[in-house]
C-alpha positions in Angstrom: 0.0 0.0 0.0 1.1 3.6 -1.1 -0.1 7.1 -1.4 0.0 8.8 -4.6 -0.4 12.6 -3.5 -1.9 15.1 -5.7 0.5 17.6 -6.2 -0.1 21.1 -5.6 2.1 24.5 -5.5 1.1 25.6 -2.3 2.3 22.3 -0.9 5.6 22.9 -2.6 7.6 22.9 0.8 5.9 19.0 1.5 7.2 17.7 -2.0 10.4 19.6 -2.1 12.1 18.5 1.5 9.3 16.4 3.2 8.3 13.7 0.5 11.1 10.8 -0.1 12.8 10.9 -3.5 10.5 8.2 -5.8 7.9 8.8 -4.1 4.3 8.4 -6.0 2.2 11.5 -7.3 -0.3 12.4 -9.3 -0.8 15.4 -11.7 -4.3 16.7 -12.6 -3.9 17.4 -16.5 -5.0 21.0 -16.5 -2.8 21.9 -13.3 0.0 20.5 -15.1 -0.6 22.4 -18.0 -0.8 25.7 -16.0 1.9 24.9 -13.9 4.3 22.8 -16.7 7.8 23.8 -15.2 7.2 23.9 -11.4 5.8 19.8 -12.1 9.0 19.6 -14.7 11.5 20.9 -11.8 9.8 18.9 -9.3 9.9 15.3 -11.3 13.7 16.1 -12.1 14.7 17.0 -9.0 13.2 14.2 -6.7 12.1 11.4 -9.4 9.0 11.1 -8.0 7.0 8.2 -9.4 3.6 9.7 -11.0 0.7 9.5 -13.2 -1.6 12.3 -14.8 -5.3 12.1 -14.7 -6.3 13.5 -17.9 -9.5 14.8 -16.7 -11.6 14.5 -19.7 -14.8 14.3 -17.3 -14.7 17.8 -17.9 -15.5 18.2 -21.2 -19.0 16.8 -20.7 -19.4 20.1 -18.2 -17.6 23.1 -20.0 -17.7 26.5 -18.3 -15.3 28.8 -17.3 -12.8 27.7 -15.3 -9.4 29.4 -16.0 -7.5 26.3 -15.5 -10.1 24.6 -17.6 -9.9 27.4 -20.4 -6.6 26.8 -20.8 -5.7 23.2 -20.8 -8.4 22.6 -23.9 -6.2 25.1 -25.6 -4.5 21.7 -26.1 -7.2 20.2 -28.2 -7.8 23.4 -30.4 -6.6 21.6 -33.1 -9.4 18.8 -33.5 -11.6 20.5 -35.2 -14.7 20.3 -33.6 -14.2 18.9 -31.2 -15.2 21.9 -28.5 -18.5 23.6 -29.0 -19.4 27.0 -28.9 -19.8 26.4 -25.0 -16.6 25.0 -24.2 -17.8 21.3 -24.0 -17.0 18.2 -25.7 -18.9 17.5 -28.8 -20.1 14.1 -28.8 -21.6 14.1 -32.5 -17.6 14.8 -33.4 -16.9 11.6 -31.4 -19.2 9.2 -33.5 -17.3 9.9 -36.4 -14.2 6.7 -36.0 -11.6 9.0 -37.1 -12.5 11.3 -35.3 -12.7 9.2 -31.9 -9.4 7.8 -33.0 -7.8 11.3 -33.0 -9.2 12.5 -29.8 -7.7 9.3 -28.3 -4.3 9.7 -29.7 -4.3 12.9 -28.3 -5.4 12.7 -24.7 -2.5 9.5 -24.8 0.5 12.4 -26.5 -1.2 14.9 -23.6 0.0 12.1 -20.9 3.5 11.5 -22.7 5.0 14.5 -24.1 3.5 17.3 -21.9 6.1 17.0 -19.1 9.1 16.4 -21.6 8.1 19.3 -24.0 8.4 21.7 -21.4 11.0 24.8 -22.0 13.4 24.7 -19.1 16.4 27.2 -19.6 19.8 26.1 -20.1 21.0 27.3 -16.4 18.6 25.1 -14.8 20.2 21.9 -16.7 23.7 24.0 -15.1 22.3 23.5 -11.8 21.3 20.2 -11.6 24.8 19.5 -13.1 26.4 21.1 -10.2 29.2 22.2 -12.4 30.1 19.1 -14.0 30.2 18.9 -18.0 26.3 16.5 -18.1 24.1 18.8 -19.1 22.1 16.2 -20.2 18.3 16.8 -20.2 16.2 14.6 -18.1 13.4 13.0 -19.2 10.3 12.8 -17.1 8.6 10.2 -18.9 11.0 7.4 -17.2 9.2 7.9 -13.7 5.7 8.1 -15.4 4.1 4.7 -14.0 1.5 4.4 -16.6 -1.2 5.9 -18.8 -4.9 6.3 -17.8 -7.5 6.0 -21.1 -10.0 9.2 -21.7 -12.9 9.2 -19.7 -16.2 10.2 -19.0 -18.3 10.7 -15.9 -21.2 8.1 -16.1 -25.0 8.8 -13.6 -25.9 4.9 -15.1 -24.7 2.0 -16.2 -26.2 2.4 -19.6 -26.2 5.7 -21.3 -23.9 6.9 -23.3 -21.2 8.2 -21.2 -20.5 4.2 -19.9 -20.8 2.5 -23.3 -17.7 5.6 -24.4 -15.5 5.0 -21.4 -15.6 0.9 -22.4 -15.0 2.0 -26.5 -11.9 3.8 -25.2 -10.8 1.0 -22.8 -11.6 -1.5 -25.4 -8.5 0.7 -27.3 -5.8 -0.5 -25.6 -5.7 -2.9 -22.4 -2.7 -2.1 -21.1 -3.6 1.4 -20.4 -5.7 2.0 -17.4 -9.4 3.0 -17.1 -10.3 5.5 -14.6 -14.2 5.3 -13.7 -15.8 8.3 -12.1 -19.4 7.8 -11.2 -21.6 8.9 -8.1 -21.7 6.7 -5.1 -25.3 5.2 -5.9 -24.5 3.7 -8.1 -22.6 1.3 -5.8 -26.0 0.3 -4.2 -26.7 -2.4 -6.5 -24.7 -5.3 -6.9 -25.7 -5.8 -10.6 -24.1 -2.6 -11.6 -20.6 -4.1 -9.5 -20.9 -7.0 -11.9 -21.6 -5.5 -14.7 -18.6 -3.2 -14.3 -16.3 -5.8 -13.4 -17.4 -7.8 -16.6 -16.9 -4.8 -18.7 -13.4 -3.5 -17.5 -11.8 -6.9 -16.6 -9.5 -7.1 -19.2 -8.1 -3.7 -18.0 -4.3 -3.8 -16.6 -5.0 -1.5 -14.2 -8.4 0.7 -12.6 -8.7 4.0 -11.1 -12.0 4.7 -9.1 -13.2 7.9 -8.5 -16.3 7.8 -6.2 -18.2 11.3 -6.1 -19.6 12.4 -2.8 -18.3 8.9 -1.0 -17.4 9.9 2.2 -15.5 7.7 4.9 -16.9 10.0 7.9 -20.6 9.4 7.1 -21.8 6.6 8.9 -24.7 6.0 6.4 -22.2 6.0 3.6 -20.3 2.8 5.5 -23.2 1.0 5.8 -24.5 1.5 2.1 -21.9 1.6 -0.2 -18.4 0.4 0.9 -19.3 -2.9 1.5 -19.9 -2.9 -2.6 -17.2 -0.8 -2.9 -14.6 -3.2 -1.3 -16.2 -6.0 -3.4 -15.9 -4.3 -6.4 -12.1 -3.9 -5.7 -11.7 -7.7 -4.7 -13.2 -8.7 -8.2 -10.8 -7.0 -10.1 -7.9 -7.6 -7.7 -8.7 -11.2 -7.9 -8.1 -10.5 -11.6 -4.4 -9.6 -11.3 -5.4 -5.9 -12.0 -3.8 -3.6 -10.3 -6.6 -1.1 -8.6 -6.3 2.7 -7.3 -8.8 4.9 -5.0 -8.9 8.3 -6.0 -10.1 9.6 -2.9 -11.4 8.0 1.1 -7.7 7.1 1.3 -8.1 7.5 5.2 -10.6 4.2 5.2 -9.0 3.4 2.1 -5.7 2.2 3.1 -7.1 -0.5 5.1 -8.7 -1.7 1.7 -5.3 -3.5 1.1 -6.5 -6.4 3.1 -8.6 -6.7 -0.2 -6.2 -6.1 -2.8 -6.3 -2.5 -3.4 -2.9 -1.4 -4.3 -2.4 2.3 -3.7 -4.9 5.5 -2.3 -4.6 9.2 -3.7 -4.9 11.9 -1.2 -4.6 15.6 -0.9 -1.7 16.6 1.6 -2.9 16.3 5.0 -6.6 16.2 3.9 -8.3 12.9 2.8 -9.8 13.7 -0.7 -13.4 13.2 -1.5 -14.7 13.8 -4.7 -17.6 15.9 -5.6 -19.4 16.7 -8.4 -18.0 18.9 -10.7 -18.7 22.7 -10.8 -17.7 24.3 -14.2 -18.1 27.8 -13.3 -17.2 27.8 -9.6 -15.5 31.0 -8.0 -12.2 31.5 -8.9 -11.8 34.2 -5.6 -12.1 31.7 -3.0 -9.2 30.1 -1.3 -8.3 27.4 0.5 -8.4 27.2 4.2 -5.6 25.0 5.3 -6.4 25.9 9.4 -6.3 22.6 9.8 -4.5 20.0 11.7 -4.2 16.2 11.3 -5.4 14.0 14.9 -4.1 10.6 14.0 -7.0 9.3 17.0 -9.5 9.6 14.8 -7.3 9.2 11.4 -9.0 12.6 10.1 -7.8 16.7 9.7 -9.6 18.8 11.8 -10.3 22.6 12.6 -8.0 24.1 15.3 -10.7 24.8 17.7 -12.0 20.9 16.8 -8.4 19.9 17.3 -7.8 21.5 20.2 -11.1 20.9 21.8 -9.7 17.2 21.5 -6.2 17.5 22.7 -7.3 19.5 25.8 -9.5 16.1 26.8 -7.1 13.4 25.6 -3.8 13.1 27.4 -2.4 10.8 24.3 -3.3 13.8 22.1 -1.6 16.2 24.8 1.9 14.2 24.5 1.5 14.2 20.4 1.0 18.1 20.2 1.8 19.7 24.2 1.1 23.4 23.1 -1.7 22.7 20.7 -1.6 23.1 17.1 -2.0 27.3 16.8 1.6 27.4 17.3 2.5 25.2 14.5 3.1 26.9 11.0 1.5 24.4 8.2 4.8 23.0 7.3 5.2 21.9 11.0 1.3 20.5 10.4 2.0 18.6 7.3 5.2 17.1 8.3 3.1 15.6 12.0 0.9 14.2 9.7 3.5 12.7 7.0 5.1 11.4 10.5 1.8 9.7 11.8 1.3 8.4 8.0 4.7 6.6 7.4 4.3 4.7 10.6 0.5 3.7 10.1 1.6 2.6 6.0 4.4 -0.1 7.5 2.0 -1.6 10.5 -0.4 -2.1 7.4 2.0 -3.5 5.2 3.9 -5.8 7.7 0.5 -6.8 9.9 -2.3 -9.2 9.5 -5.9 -7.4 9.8 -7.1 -8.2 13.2 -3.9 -6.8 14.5 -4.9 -3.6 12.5 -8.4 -3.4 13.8 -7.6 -3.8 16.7 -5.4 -1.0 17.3 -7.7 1.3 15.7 -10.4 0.5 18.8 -7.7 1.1 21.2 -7.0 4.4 19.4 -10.3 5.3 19.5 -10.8 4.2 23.1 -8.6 6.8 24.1 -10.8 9.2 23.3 -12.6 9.7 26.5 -15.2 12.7 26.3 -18.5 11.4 25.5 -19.3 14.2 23.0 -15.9 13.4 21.1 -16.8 9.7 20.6 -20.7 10.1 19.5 -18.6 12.9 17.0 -16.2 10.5 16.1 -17.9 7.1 16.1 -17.3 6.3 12.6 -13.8 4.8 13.5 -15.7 1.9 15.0 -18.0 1.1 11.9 -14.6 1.1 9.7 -13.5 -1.8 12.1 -17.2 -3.2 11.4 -17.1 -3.0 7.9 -13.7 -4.4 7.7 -14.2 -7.5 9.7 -17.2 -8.3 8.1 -15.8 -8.4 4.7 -12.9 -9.9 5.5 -14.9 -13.0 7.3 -17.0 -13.0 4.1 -13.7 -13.5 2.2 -12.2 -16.0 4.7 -15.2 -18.5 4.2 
């Protein structure tokens, strides 16, 4: 089990002296193509393992998205492919050639982008350090593999489904990342179904929107489809990714998930898409991780545990206001590393297990009615895993 982490500039302090060399990431295609020579500089400097999610979801929705204007400046040259409104045309896709071109060219996006990028010659000087190899470096030798184009599919039939199987049916040894909303997991004939229609897939991505590993309904609905959906194609020597729960997710192992993607301190969740959202808001990052309850909180929720839990009191002893983000992120990383190699050197009761006691030292009755989700992972867990077992 590994974390790919989705690279972002603000986080540049994390993947410049926190994350190990080779490493995994991830790159979201139009944040690589706004930010080409901060990712270039990054890859060459700590050869960080990675993948790019080309993101062509998005051309179902359009809008106005700067990052989103700019990255289908790429495709300009398919000729109608982009409608007046900025979305994907799908009466251009019917045409064979057409679909053939649009596929050739979400695959160059994935592995040229990177090594086309302009880098001036005293960069190449630097990473020399004076010596005469100015050689260039190419990204493409840490890129782990190449995801298919995509859509975003509401059912198991329409029209969006039956493209994302055309364009996996392209090549197999490229991997299909599905996006769909979490109902859909809710019905064991849509797990077989897409397990039937993607098995002969080298590798899967799943991208669950609105999913969330804190909602107590959510466990008992849809994770236990979820984690059997993963086991089918694991079972199939595929090698299979979560795009977001990676908190929950990381336990998913024990069922042959391979790696989780995350945001940096933050478990990702996916939501649905909004094309024209505001551009002025910002991130909040007053947030600290509480490796208790294996979630980031806000300061006053963080410190509202720490000041009732003397385990949390020897983890952060003057709180977490006092801690710049770097300090934050680098707790976390800390807690992470430690968690990752119990998981990957431990059988699963021994897992499950420690997560009660965690959780048992949580004391204050309103923290654990808050918190209670930690014991319906242990639930869900053990009961799959005994379903497995027999």
């Amino acid at each position: 089990m590994n974390y790919f982490f989705r690279y972002l500039i603000q986080y540049s302090g994390f993947f410049n002296d926190t994350l190990k060399k080779r490493s995994k990431i991830y790159f979201n295609a139009s944040y690589l193509y706004n930010y080409q020579s901060s990712c270039y500089n990054l890859i060459s400097k700590k050869k960080f393992y990675y993948f790019i999610d080309p993101e062509t979801f998005k051309f179902q929705y359009g809008g106005n998205r700067a990052f989103y204007l700019n990255y289908i400046e790429y495709f300009r040259d398919l000729d109608g492919l982009i409608d007046p409104n900025n979305k994907i045309s799908l009466d251009y896709l019917s045409n064979s050639n057409n679909f053939n071109d649009f596929f050739k060219k979400v695959i160059r996006f994935q592995r040229t982008m990177l090594a086309s990028t302009h880098i001036p010659l005293d960069f190449y000087k630097a990473i020399a350090e004076g010596t005469s190899k100015l050689l260039r470096y190419n990204p493409t030798e840490q890129l782990l593999f190449i995801i298919s184009p995509y859509f975003e599919f509401n059912d198991i039939h329409d029209s969006s489904y039956n493209y994302n199987k055309k364009f996996s049916e392209k090549e197999s040894d490229f991997y299909t990342l599905l996006r769909f909303p979490k109902e859909i997991l809710s019905n064991s004939d849509n797990i077989k179904k897409i397990y039937n229609d993607f098995k002969n897939q080298k590798g899967i991505l799943l991208n669950i929107i609105e999913l969330d590993q804190y909602n107590i309904n959510d466990l008992n609905q849809y994770f236990g489809n979820l984690i059997d959906l993963i086991y089918q194609f694991a079972q199939n020597n595929q090698y299979v990714i979560l795009m977001n729960n990676s908190e929950f997710g990381k336990y998913l192992q024990y069922f042959g998930l391979k790696d989780v993607c995350s945001n940096v301190m933050i478990g990702q969740r996916s939501y649905y898409y909004e094309p024209t959202r505001d551009t002025n808001r910002k991130a909040n990052t007053d947030f600290s991780y509480i490796p208790l309850i294996e979630r980031s909180v806000s300061f006053t929720s963080s410190n509202s545990l720490i000041k009732r839990c003397k385990e949390l009191k020897k983890m952060y002893p003057k709180g977490v206001l006092d801690l710049n983000l770097d300090s934050r992120i680098n707790k976390y990383y800390e807690f992470l590393e430690e968690k990752i190699n119990k998981i990957n050197s431990s059988n699963l009761d021994i897992i499950v297990n420690e997560i009660e006691r965690n959780f048992d030292k949580i004391n204050h009755e309103l923290h654990r009615r808050k918190y209670k989700y930690i014991l319906k992972w242990k639930e869900v867990l053990l009961n799959k895993y005994k379903q497995y077992a027999n």
